[in-house]
VMD Tcl script that builds the backbone (N, CA, C; Angstrom):
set m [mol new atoms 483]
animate dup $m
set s [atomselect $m all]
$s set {name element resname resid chain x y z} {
  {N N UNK 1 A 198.097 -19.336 59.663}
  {CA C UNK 1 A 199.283 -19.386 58.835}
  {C C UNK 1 A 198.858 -19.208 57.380}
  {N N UNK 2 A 199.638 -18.044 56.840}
  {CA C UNK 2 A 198.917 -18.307 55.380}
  {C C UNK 2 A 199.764 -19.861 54.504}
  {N N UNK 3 A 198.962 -19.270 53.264}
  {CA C UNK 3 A 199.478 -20.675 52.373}
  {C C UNK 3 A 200.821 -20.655 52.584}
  {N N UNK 4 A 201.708 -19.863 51.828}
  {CA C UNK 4 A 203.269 -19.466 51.598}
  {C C UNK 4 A 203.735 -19.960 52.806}
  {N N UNK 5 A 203.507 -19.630 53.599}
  {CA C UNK 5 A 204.251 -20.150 55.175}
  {C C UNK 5 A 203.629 -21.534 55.617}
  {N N UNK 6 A 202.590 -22.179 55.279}
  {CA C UNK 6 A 202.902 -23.408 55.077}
  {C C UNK 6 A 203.401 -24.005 54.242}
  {N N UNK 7 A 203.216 -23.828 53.257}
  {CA C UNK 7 A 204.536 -24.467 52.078}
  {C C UNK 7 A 205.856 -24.420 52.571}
  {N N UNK 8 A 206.178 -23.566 53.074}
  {CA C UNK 8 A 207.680 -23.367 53.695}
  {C C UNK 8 A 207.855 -24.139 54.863}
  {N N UNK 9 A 206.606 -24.401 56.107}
  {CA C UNK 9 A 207.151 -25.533 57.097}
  {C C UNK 9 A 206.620 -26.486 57.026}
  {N N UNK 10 A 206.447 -27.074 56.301}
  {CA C UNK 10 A 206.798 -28.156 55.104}
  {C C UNK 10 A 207.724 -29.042 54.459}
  {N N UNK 11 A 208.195 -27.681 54.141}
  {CA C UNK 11 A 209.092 -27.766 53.104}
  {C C UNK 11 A 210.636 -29.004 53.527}
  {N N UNK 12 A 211.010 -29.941 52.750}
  {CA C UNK 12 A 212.377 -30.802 53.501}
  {C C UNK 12 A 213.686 -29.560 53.292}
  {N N UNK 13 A 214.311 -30.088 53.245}
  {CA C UNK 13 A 215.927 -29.373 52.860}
  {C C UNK 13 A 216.030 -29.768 51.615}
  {N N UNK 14 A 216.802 -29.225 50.511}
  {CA C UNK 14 A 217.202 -29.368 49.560}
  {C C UNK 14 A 218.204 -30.309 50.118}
  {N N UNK 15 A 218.715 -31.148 48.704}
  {CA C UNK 15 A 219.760 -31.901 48.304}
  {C C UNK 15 A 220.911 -31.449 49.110}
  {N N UNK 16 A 221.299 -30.390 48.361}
  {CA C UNK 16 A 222.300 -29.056 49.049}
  {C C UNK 16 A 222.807 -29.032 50.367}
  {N N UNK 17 A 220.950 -28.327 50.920}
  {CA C UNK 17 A 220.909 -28.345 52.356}
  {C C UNK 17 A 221.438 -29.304 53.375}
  {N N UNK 18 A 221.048 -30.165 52.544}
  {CA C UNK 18 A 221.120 -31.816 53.509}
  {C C UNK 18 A 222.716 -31.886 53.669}
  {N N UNK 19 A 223.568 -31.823 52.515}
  {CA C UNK 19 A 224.664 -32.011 52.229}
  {C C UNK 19 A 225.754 -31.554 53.112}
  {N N UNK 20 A 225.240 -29.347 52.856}
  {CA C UNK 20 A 225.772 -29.067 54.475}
  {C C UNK 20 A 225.366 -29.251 55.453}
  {N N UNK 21 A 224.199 -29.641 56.477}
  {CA C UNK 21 A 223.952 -30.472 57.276}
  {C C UNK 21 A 225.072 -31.237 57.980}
  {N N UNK 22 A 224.854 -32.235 56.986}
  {CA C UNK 22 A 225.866 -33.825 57.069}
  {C C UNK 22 A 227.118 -33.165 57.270}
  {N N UNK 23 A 228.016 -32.433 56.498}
  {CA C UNK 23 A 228.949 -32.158 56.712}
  {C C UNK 23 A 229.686 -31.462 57.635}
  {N N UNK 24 A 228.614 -30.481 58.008}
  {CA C UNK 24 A 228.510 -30.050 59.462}
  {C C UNK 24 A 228.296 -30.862 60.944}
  {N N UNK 25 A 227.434 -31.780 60.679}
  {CA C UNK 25 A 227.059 -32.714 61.620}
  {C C UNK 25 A 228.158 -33.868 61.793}
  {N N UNK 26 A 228.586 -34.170 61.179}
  {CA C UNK 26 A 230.045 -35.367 60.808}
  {C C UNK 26 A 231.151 -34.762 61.338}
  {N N UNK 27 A 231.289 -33.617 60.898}
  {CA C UNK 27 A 232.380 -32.802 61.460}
  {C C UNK 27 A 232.378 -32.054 62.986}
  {N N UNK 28 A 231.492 -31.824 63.584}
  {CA C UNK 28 A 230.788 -31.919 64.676}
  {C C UNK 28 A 231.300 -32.403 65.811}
  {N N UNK 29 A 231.113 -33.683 65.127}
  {CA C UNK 29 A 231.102 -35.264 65.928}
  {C C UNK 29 A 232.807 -35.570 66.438}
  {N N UNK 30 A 233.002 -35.304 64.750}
  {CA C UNK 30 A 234.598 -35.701 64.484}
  {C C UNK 30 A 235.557 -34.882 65.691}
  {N N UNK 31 A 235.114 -33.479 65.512}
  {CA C UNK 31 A 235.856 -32.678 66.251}
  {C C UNK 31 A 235.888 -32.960 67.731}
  {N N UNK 32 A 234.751 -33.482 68.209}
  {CA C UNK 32 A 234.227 -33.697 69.869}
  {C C UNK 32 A 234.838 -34.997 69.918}
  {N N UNK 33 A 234.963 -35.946 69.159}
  {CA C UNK 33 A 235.866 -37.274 69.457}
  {C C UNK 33 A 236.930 -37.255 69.250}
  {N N UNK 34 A 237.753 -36.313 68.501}
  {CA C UNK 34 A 239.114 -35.651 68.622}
  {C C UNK 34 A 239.801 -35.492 69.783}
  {N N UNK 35 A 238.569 -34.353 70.340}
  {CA C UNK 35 A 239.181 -33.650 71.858}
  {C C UNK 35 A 239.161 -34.238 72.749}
  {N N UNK 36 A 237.863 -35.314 72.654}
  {CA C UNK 36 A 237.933 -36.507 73.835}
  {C C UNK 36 A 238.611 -37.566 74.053}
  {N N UNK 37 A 239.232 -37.730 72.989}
  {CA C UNK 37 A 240.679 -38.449 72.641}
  {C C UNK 37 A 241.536 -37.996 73.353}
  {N N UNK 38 A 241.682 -36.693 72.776}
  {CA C UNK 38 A 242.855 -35.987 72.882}
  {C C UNK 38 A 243.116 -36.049 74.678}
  {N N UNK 39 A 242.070 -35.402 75.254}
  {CA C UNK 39 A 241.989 -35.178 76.508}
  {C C UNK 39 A 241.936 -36.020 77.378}
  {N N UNK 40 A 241.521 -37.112 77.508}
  {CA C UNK 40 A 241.784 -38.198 78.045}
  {C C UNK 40 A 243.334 -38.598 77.821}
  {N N UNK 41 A 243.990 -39.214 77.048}
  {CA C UNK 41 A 245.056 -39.421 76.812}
  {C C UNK 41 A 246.283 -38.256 77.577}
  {N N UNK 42 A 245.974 -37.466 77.272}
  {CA C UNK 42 A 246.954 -36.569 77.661}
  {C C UNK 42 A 246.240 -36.027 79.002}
  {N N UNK 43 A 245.641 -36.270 79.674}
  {CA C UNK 43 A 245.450 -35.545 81.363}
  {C C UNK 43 A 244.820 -36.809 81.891}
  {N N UNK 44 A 244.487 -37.839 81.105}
  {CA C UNK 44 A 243.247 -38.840 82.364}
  {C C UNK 44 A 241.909 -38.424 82.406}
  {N N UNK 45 A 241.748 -37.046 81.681}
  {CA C UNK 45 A 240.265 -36.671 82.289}
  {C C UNK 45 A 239.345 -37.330 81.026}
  {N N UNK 46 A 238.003 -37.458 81.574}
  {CA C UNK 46 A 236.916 -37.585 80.269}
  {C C UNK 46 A 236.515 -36.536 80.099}
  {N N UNK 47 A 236.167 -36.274 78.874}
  {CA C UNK 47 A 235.306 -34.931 78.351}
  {C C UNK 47 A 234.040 -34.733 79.489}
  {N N UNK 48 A 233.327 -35.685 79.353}
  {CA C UNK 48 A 232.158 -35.960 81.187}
  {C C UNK 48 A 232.924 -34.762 82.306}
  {N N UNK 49 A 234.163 -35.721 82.680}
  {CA C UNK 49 A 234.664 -34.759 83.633}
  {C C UNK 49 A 235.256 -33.621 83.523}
  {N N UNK 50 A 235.552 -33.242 82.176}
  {CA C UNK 50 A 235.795 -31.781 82.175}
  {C C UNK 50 A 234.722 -30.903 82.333}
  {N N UNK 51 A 233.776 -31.445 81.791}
  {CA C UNK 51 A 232.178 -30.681 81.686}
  {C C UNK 51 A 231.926 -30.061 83.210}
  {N N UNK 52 A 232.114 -30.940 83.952}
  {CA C UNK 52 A 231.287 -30.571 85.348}
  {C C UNK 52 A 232.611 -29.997 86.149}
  {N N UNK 53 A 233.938 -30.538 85.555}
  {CA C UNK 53 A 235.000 -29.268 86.500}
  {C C UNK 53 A 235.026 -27.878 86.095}
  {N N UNK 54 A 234.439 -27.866 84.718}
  {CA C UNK 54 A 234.563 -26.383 83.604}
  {C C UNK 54 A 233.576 -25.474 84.502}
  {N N UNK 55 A 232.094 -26.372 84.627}
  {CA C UNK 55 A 230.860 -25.498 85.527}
  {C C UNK 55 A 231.483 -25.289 86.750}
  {N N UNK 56 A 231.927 -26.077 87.442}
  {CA C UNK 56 A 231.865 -25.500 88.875}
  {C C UNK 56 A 233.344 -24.501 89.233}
  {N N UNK 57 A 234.510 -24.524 87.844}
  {CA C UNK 57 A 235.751 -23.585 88.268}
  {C C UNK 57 A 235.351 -22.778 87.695}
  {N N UNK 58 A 234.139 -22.472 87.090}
  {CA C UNK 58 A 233.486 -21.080 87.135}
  {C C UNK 58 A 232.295 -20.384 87.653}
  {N N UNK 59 A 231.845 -21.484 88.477}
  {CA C UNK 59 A 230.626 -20.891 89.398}
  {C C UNK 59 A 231.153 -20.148 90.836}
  {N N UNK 60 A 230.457 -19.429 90.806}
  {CA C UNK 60 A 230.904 -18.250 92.333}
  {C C UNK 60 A 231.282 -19.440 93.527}
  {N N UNK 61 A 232.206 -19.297 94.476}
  {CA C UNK 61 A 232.368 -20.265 95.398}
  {C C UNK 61 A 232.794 -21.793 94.909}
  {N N UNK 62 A 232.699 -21.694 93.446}
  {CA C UNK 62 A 233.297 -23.417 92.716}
  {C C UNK 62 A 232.387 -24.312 93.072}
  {N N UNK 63 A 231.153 -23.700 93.542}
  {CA C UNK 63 A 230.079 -24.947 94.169}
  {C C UNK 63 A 228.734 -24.515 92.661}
  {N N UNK 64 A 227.706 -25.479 92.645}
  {CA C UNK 64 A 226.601 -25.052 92.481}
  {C C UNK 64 A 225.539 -26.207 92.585}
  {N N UNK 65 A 224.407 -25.593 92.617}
  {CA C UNK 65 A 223.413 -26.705 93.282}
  {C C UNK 65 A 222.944 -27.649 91.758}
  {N N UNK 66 A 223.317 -29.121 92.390}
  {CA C UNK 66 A 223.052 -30.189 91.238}
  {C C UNK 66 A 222.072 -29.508 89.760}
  {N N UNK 67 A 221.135 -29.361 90.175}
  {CA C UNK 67 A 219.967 -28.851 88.986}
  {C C UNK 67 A 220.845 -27.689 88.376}
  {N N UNK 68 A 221.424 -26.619 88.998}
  {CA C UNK 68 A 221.991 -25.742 88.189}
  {C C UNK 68 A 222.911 -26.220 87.254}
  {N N UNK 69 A 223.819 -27.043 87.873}
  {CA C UNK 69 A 225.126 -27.783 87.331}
  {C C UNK 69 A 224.602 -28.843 86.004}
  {N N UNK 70 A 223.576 -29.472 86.048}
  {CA C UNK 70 A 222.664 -30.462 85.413}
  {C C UNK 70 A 222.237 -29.168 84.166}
  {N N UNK 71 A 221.725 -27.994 84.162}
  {CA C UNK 71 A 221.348 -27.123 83.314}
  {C C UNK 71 A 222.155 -26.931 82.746}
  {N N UNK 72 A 223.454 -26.091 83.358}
  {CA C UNK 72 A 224.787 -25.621 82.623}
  {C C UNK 72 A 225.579 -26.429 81.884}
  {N N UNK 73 A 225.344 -28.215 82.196}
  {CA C UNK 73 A 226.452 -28.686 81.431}
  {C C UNK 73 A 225.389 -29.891 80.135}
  {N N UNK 74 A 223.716 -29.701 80.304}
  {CA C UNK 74 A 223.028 -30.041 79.268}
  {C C UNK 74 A 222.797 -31.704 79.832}
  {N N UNK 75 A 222.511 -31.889 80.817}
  {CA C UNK 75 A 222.212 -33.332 81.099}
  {C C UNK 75 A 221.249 -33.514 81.430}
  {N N UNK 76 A 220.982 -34.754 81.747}
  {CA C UNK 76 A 219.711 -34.951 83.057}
  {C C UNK 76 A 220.129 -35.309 84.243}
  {N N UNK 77 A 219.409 -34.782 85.226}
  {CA C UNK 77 A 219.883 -34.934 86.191}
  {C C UNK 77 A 220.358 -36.271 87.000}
  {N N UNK 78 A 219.679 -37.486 86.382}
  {CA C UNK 78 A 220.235 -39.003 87.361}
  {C C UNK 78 A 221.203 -39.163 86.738}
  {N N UNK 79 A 221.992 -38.596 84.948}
  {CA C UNK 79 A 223.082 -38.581 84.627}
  {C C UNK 79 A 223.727 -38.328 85.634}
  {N N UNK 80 A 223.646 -37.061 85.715}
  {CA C UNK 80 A 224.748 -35.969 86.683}
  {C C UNK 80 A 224.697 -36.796 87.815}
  {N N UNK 81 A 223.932 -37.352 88.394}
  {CA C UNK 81 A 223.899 -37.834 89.929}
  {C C UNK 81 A 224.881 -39.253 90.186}
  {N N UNK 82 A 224.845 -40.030 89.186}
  {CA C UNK 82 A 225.675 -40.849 89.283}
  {C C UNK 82 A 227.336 -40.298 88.725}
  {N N UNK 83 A 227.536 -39.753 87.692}
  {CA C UNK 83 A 228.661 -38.825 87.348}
  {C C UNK 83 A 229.479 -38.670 89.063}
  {N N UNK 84 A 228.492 -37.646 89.219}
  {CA C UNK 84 A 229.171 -36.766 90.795}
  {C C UNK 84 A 229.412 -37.839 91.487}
  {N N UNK 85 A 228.771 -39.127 91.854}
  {CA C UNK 85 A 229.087 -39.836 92.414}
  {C C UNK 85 A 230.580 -40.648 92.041}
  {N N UNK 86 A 230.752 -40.711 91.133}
  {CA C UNK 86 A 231.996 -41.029 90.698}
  {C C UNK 86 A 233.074 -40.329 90.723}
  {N N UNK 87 A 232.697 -39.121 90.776}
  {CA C UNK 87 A 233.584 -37.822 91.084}
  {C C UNK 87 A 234.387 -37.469 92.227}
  {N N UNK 88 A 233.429 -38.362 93.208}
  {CA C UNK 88 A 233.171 -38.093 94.780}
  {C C UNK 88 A 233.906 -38.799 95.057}
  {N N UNK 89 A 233.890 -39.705 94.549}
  {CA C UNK 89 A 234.725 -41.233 94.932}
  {C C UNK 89 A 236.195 -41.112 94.669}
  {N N UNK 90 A 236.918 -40.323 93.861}
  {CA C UNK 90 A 237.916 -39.884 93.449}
  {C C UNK 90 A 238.511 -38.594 93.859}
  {N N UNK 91 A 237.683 -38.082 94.892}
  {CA C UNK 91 A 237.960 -36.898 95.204}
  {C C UNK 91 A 237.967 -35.668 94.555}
  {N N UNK 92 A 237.648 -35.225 93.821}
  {CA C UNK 92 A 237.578 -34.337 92.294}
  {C C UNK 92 A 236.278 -33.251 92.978}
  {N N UNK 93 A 235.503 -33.997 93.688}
  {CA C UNK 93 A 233.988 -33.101 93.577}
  {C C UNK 93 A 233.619 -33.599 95.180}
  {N N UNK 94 A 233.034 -32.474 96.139}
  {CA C UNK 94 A 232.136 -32.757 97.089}
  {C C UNK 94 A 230.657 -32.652 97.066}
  {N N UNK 95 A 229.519 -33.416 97.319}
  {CA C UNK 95 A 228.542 -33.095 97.411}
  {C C UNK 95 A 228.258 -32.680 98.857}
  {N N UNK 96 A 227.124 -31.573 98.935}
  {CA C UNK 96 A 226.685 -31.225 100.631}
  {C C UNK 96 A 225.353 -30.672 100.390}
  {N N UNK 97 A 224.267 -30.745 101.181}
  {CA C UNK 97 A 223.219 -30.453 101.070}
  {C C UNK 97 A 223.216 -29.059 101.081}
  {N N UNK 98 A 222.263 -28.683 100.495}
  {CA C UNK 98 A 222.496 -27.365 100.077}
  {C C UNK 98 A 221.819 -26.443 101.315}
  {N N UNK 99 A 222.670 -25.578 101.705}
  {CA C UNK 99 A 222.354 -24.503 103.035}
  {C C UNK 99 A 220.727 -23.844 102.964}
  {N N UNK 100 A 220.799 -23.275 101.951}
  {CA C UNK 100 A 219.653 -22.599 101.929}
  {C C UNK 100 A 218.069 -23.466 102.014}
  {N N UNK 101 A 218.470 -24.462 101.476}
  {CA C UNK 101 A 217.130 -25.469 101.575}
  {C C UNK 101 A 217.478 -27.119 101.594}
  {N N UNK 102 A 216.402 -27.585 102.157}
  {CA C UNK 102 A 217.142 -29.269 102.520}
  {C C UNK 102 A 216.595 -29.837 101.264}
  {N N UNK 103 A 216.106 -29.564 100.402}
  {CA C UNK 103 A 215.472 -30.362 99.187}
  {C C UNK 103 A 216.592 -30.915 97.930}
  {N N UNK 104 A 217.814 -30.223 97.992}
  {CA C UNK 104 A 219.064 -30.233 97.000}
  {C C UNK 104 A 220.043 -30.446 97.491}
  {N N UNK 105 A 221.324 -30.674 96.636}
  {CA C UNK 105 A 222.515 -30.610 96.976}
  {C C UNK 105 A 223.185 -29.995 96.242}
  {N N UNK 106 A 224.727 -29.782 96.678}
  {CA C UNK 106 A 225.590 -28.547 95.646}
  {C C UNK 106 A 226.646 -29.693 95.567}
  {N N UNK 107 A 227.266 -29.056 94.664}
  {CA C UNK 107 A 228.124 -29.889 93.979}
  {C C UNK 107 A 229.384 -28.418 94.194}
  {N N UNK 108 A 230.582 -29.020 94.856}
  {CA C UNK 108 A 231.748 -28.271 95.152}
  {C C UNK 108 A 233.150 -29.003 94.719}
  {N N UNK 109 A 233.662 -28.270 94.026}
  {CA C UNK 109 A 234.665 -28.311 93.402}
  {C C UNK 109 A 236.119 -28.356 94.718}
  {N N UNK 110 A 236.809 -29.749 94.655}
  {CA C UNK 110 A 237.486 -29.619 95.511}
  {C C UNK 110 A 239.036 -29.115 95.117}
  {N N UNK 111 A 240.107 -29.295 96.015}
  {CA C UNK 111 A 241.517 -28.824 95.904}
  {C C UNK 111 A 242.241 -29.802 94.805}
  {N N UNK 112 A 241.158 -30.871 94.952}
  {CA C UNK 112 A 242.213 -31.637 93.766}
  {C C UNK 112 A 241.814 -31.547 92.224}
  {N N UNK 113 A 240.206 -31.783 92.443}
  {CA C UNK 113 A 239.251 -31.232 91.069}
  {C C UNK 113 A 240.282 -29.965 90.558}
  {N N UNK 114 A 240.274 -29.136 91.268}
  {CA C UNK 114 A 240.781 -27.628 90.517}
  {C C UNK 114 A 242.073 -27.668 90.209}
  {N N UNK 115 A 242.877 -28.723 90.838}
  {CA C UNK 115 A 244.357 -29.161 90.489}
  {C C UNK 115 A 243.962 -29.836 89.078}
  {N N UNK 116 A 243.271 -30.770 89.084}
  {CA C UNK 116 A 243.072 -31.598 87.725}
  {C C UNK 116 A 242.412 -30.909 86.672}
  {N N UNK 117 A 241.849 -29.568 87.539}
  {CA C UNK 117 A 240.966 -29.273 86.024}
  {C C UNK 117 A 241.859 -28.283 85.230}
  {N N UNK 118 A 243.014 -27.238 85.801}
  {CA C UNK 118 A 243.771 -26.433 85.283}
  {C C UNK 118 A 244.828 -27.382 85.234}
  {N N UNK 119 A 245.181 -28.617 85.304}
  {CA C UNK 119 A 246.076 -29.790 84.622}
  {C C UNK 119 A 245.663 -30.100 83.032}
  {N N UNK 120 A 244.401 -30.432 83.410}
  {CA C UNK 120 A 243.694 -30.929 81.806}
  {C C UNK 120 A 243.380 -29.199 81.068}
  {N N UNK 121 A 243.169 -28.650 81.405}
  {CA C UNK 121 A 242.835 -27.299 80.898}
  {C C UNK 121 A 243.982 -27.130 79.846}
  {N N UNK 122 A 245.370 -27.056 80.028}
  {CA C UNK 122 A 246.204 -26.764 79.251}
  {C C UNK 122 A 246.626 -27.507 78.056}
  {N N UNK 123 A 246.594 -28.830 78.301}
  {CA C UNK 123 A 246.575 -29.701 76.832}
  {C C UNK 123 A 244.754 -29.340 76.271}
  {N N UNK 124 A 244.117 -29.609 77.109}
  {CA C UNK 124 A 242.706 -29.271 76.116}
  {C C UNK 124 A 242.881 -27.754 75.467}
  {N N UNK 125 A 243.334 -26.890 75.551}
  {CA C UNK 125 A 243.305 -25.681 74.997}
  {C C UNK 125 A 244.843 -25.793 73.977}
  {N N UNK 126 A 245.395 -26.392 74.012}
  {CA C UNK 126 A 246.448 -26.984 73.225}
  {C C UNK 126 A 245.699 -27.720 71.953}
  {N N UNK 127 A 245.181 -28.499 72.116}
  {CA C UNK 127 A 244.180 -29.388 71.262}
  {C C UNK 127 A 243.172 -28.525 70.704}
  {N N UNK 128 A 242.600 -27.812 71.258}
  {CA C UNK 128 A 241.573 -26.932 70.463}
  {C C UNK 128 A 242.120 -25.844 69.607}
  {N N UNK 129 A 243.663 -25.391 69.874}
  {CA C UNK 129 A 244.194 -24.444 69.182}
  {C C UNK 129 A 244.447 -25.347 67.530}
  {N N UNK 130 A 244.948 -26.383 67.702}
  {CA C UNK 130 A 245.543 -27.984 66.957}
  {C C UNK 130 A 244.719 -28.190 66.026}
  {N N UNK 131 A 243.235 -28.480 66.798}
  {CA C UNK 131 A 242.092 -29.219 65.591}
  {C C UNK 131 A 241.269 -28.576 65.335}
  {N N UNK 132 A 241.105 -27.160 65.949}
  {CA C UNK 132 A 240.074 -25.949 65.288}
  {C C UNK 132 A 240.592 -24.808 64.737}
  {N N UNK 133 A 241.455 -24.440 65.718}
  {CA C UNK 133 A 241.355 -22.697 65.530}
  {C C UNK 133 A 242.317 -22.711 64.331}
  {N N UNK 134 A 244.026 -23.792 64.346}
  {CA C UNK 134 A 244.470 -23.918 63.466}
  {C C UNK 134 A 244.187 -24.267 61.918}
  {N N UNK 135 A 243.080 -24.978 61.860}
  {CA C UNK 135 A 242.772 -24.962 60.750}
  {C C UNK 135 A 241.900 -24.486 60.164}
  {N N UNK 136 A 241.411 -22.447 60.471}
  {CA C UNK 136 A 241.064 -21.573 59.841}
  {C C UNK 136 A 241.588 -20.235 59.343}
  {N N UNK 137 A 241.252 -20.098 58.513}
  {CA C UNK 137 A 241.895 -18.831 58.926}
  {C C UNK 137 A 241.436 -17.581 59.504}
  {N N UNK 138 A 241.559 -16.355 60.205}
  {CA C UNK 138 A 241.580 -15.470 61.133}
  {C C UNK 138 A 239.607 -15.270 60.147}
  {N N UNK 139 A 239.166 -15.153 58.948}
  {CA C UNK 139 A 237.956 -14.652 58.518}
  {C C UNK 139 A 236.816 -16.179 58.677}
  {N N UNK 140 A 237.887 -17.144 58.308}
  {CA C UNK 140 A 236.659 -18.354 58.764}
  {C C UNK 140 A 236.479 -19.064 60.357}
  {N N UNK 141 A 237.438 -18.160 60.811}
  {CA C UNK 141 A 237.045 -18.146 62.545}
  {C C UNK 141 A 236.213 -17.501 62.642}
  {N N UNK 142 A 236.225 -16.203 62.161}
  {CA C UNK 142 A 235.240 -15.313 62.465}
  {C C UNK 142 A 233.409 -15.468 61.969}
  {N N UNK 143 A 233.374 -16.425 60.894}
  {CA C UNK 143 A 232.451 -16.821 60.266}
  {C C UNK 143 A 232.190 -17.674 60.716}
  {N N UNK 144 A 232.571 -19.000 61.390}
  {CA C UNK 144 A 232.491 -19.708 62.263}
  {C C UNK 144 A 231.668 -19.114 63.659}
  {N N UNK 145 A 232.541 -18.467 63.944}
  {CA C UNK 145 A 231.845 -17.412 65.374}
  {C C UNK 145 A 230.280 -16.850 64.595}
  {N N UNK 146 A 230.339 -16.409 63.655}
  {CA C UNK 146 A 228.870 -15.893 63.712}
  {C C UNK 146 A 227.742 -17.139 63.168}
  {N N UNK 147 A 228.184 -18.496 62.556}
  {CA C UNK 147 A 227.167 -18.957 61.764}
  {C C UNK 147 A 226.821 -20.072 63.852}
  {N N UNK 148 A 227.932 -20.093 64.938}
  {CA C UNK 148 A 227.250 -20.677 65.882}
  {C C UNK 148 A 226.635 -19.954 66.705}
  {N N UNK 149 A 226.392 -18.490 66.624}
  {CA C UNK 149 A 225.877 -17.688 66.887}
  {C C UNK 149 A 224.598 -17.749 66.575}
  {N N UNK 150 A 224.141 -17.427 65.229}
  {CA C UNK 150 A 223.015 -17.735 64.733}
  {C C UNK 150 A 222.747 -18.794 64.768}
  {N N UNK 151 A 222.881 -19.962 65.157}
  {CA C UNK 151 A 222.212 -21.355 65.301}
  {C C UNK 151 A 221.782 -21.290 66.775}
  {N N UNK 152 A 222.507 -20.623 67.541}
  {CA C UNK 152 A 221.993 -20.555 69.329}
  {C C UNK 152 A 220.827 -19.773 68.961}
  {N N UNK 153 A 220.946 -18.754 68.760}
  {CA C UNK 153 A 219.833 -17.591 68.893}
  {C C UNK 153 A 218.396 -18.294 67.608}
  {N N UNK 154 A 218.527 -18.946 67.003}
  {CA C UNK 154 A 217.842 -19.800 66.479}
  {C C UNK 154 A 216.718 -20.577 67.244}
  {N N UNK 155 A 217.931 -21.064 68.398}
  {CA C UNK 155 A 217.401 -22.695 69.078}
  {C C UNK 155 A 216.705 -21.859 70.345}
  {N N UNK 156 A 217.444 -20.908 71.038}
  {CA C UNK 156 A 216.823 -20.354 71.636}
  {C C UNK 156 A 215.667 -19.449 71.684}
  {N N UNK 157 A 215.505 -18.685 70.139}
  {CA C UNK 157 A 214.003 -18.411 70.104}
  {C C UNK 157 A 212.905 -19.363 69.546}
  {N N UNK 158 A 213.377 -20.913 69.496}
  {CA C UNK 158 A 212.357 -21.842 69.332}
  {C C UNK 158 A 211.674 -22.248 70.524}
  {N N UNK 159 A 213.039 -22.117 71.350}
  {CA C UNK 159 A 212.529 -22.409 72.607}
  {C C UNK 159 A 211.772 -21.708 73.815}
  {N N UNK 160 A 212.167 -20.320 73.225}
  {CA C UNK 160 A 211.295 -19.283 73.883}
  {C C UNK 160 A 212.204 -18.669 75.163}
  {N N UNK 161 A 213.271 -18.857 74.768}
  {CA C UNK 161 A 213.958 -18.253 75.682}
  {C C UNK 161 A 214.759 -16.761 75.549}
}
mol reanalyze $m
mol bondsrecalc $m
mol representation Tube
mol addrep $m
């Protein structure tokens, strides 16, 4: 590494930096405890359970095997395992060992899950029109869209993916 490029990862955030940070990060937060408000109240569901009805009413067959489902919705997996279990218990989600190999299980989206999840689907997309999209306008949506753009493609070439 030369000098210059260690000085730079190094380097803290400016004052500034920090400032948008925080304000970004606060607002973040704010927005995700909004919707989880929101969504609960108005359908019964938890944000938890929208997560894992969102993955599987869009996985091929509405099923997918725990670890996939655990990837797609950013957990760990004994999270997810007790989750589904609660899921199960309510009827929302089936677990079944997975066909192709006895080492896993899939996680399948049942008749009532997909009743509840296009139930909650419509106030949650009600709410996101409400506490996001409404309060930009059509160029700071769009700036929005590219600055979480560049923060994925960021995280993902840190990560090497």
């Amino acid at each position: 590494m030369t000098n210059q490029a260690e000085k730079l990862a190094r380097r803290s955030p400016t004052r500034a930096e920090l400032a948008v940070w925080r304000e970004y990060i606060e607002t973040a937060e704010a927005l995700g405890r909004a919707l989880a408000t929101g969504l609960q109240s108005t359908s019964g569901v938890s944000s938890a359970d929208y997560a894992v009805l969102l993955a599987l009413s869009e996985a091929e067959d509405h099923r997918l095997r725990s670890s996939a489902l655990a990837v797609a919705i950013g957990w760990e997996r004994s999270r997810l395992s007790h989750h589904l279990g609660r899921m199960e218990a309510r009827g929302l989600i089936r677990r079944q060992r997975s066909d192709s190999d006895n080492r896993g299980a899939a996680a399948e989206l049942t008749d009532e899950g997909a009743r509840m999840f296009r139930s909650a689907s419509a106030s949650h997309l009600r709410l996101v029109r409400e506490v996001f999209v409404d309060a930009l306008t059509s160029e700071e949506l769009e700036d929005a869209g590219k600055v979480a753009a560049s923060l994925r493609a960021h995280l993902e070439k840190q990560r090497g993916l």
